[in-house]
N, C-alpha and C positions, 0 to 999 in steps of 0.2 A: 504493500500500500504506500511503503513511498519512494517507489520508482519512480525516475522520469522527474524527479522534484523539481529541476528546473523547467522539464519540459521539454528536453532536448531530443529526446525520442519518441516523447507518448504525444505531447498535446500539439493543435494544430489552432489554437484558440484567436489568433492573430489572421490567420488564411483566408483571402477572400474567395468564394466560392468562383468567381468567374478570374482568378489569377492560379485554378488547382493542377493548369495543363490539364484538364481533361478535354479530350478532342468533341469537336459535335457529332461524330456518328455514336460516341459513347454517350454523349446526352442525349441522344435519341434513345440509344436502347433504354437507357436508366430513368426516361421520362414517364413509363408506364407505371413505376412505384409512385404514393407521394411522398413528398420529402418530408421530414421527421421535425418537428418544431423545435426550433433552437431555444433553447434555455437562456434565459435572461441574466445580465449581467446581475451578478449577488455580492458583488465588491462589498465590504463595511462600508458606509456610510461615514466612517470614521478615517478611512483610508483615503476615499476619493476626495474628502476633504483637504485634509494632509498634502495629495501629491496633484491636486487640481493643476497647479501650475508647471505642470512638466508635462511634456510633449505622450502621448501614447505608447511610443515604444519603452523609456525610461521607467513611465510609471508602470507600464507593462511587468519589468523589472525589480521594480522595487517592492511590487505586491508578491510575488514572486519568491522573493526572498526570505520577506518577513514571515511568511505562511511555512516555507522551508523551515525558517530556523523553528518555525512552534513544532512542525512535524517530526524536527529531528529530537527535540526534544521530548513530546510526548516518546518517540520511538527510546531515547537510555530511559524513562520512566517506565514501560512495559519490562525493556529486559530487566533493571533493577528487580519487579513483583514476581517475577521468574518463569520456568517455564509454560508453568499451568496457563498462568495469563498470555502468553504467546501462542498458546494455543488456541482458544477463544478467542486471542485475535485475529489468528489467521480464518479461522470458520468466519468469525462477523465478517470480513473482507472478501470473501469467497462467497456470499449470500450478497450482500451490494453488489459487488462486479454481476453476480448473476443477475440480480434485480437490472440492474442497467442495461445488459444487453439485452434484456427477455423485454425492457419497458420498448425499446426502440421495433424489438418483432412485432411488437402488441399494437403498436402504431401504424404499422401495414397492414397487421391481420383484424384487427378489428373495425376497419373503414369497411370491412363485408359481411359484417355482423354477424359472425362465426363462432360458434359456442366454447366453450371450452378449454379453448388454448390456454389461457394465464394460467387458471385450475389446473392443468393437467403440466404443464412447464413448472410449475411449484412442486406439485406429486413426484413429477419423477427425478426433481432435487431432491424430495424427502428420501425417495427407493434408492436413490446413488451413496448420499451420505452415511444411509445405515447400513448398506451393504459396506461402504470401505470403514467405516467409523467400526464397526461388528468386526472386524475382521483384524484392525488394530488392537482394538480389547482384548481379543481371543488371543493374538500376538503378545500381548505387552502386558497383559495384567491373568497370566494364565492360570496363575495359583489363586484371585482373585476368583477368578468364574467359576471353579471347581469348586470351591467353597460350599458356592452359594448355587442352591439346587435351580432357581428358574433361571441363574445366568447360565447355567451349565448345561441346561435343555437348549436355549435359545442359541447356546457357543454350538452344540453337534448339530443342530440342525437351519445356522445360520443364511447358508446359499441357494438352501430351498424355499427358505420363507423372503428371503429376498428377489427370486426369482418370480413367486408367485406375487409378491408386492410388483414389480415390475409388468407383471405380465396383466394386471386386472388392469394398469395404462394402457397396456397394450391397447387393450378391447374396450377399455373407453373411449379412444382414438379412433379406435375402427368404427364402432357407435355413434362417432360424431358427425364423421363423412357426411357431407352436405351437397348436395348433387351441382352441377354447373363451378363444383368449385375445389375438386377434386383435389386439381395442382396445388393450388393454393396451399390446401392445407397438409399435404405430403409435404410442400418446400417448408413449411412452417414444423412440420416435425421433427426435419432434419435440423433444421435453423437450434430448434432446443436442445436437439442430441450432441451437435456439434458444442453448443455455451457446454454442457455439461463434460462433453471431454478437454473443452481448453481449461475452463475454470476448476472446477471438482474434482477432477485427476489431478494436477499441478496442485492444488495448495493440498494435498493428501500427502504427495512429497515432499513438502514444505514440511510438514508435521514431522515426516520420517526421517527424515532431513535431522532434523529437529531430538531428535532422541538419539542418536550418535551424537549429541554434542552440541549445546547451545554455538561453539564458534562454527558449526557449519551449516548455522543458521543465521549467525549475524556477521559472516566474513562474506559470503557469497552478497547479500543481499547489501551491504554496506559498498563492496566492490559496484556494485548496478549504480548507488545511489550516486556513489563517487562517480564515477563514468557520466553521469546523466550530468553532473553540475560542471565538472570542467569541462567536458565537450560543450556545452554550453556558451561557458564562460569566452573557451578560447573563440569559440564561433561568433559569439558577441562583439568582443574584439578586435579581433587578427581573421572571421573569417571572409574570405572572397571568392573560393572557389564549389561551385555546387555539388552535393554530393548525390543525389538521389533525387527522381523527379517525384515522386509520391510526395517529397516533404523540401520544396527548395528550400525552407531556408536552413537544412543542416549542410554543415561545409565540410570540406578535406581539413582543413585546418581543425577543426572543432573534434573531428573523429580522430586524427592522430594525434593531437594535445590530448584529449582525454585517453589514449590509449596509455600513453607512458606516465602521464599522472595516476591511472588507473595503477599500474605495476606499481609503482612507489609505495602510494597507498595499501595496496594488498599485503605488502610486504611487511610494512612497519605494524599494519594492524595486526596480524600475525604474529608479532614476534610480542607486541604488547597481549595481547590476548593467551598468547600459548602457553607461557608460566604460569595462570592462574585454573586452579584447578575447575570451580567456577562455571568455567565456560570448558575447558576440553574434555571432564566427565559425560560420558553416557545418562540421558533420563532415565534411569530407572524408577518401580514402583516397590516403596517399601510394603509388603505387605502385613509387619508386625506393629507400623504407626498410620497405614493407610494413607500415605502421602508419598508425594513425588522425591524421591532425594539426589543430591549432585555431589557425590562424595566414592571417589577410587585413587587408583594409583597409577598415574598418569603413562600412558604407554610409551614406546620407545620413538613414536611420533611427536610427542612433545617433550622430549628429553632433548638438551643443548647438542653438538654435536661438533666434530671438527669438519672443514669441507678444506681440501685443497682447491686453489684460485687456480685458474686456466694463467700462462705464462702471459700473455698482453694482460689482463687485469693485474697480475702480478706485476709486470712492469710500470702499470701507471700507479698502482697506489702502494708498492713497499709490501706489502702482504702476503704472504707465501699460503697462507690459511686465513680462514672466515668460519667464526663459529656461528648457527642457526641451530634456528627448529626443524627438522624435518619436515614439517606440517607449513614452514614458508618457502619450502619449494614448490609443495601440491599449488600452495595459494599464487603463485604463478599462472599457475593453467588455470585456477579458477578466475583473477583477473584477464587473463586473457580472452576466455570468453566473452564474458562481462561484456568488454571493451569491442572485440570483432564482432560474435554473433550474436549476441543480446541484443542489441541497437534493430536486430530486424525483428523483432516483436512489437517494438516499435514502428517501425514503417509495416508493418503488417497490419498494428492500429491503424494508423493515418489511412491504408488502402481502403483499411474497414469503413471508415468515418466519411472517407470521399464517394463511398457505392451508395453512400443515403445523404451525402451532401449538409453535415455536421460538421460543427466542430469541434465538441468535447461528450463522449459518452454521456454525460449529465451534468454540472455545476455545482457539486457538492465539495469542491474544495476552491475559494476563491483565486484566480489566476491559475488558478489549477488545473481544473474539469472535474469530472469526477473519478471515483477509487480507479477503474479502470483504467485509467488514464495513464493516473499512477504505480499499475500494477501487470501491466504489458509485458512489459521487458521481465518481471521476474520470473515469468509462467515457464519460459526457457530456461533460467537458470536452474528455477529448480529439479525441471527435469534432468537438464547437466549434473546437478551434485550425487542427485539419488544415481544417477549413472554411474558417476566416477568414483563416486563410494564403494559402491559394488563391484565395479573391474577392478581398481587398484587400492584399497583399503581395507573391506571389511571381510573377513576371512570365517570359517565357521564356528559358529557359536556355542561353547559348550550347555551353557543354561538353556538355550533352545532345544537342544536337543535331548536333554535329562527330561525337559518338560515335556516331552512327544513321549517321552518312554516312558513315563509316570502315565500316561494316560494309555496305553495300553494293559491289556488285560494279564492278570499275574505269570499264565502259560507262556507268553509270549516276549514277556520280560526273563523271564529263565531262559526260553530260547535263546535271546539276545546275548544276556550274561553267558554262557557256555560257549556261545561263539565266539566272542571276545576274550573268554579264557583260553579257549584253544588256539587263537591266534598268538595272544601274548605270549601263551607257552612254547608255540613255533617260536617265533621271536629271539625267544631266551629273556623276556624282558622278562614274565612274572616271577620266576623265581629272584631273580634280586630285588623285585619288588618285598615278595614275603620278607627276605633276610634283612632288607631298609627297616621294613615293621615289626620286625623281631627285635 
């Protein structure tokens, strides 16, 4: 939610619709939608007063800003209350985003006075979130659901009642079917299936993200925000040269200044954040005080390290060695993203916004637009992390897997055990096991 804080890749709030390069044979096709009502300026009252006398672009700017700095600051006020409240914040952000783009379907499809659609585009955000949300519980709070007898009905028999929840949309959709209008409402289907795989999948990651490690939920997503303001800033500036037509006014200037400001950033935050236990502990759930706790013994990823310097860095700074984190090399690659592919979730928004002839998904954030707006560019990163968590980081899990074996049935737990005796004893490992425990 606060990506793009300056704007430099989500908002297009300045854009006049007939300066968007879009050709006239595309305004023809695009003529047959209506176009979607643009949201009124919501500046404070207190603001327009203040920067009355500066030109539109400046105070453009300065609104801009000041809204930044309250967002960044709400934003250490959430991580401070920890991760639980991060959590809840990314669900509330993941329902607005949704809201906002289901408001702008609703603005086509209900000029045909067609039943159902909002109804049924909320329903089956309700079937999406309990199926991934069910599916994390059963994941992460295992010894929790076992406990307790109706979580432990609902945990075995989760993807059937999810499916069946899914599926009475199904047939409420099909029940809706309105004759002469067939298309309409099949493209209107897709239209909410599609919000639901960009919005609801991605911040699902974000959460998962998220339980490996509060820093690999606020390095990535800090990395975005960083990117979004110095590409900005330099574009502001220093920029002249156009980089993309969806969105002219982001520059070559603005995207390679933010790229290397990006890396800088990533780096430092990194190495500040990776000492603190804090942030590089795994969420776990305690289950003998029923709360979240952020408390281990910090892996060999966050442990200092020696690096030998390649021979040119050794010759410009004296340094034969560079001690780091481990975990601020990874943040390399995650800046780097950030900085290259990120910025196209962004021109991905703008393409979105220029097909209904908008400027800002909704006005819920002054100079801003709305959540979307500012939440564009993360949808990619988070799918980035959870990716790269998984290829080159997280390896398998013993707790996970004691927990799948506890839940099988005694016979089959012997099974297991006897097999793994018998391997260990090919091995040669058990016995110097026994004679350790002797």
């Amino acid at each position: 939610f606060l990506s793009s804080l300056f704007g430099y890749q989500g908002s297009d709030s300045e854009l006049k619709v007939e300066k968007d390069g879009v050709s006239d044979s595309e305004s023809k096709v695009d003529s047959g939608l209506p176009e979607v009502p643009v949201p009124p300026d919501d500046t404070p009252e207190v603001l327009n007063k203040a920067l009355s006398g500066l030109s539109s672009r400046w105070k453009n700017w300065w609104v801009r800003g000041i809204l930044t700095l309250a967002m960044i600051s709400f934003f250490f006020f959430i991580i401070y209350l920890g991760p639980m409240v991060l959590m809840m914040i990314v669900l509330c952000v993941q329902i607005k985003c949704f809201h906002e783009i289901i408001t702008i379907g609703y603005s086509v499809y209900h000029s045909y006075h067609l039943p159902w659609f909002r109804t049924l585009s909320w329903y089956f955000l309700l079937c999406v979130n309990y199926f991934f949300y069910g599916e994390t519980v059963t994941d992460y709070f295992f010894t929790l659901v076992q406990r307790e007898e109706p979580l432990r009905i609902l945990s075995k028999y989760h993807r059937f009642i999810s499916f069946a929840l899914y599926l009475t949309g199904f047939c409420m959709f099909v029940l809706s079917l309105v004759k002469k209008h067939y298309r309409l409402q099949f493209y209107m289907f897709g239209w909410t299936h599609v919000t639901l795989l960009i919005v609801v999948t991605q911040s699902h990651l974000i959460i998962h993200n998220l339980f490996e490690g509060m820093i690999w939920f606020i390095v990535p997503i800090s990395c975005v925000i960083c990117n979004d303001i110095m590409a900005y800033m330099f574009g502001f500036f220093f920029g002249r040269t156009p980089l993309i037509k969806l969105s002219p006014k982001k520059t070559w200037e603005g995207f390679i200044g933010g790229f290397f400001a990006t890396i800088v950033f990533g780096i430092l935050l990194s190495y500040v954040m990776a000492g603190v236990r804090y942030f590089v502990c795994p969420v776990e759930f305690n289950n003998d005080s029923n709360s979240f706790q952020v408390d281990c013994e910090p892996s060999d990823l966050f442990q200092l390290q020696d690096y030998a310097l390649p021979s040119i860095l050794e010759s410009v700074t004296g340094w034969t060695t560079v001690r780091l984190y481990p975990f601020q090399i990874h943040s390399i690659a995650l800046s780097t993203f950030a900085s290259i592919v990120g910025p196209f979730g962004g021109f991905f928004a703008s393409g979105f916004k220029r097909a209904f002839k908008i400027k800002d998904f909704a006005n819920t954030i002054p100079g801003h637009g709305g959540i979307m707006d500012r939440f564009d560019c993360q949808y990619l990163m988070a799918t980035f992390v959870n990716v790269y968590i998984a290829s080159f980081i997280r390896g398998p899990n013993p707790t996970k897997v004691i927990q799948q074996l506890l839940a099988l049935r005694v016979d089959q737990q012997l099974h297991i055990f006897n097999s793994l005796k018998a391997h260990l004893t090919e091995k040669g490992l058990l016995p110097a096991l026994e004679e350790a425990a002797a």
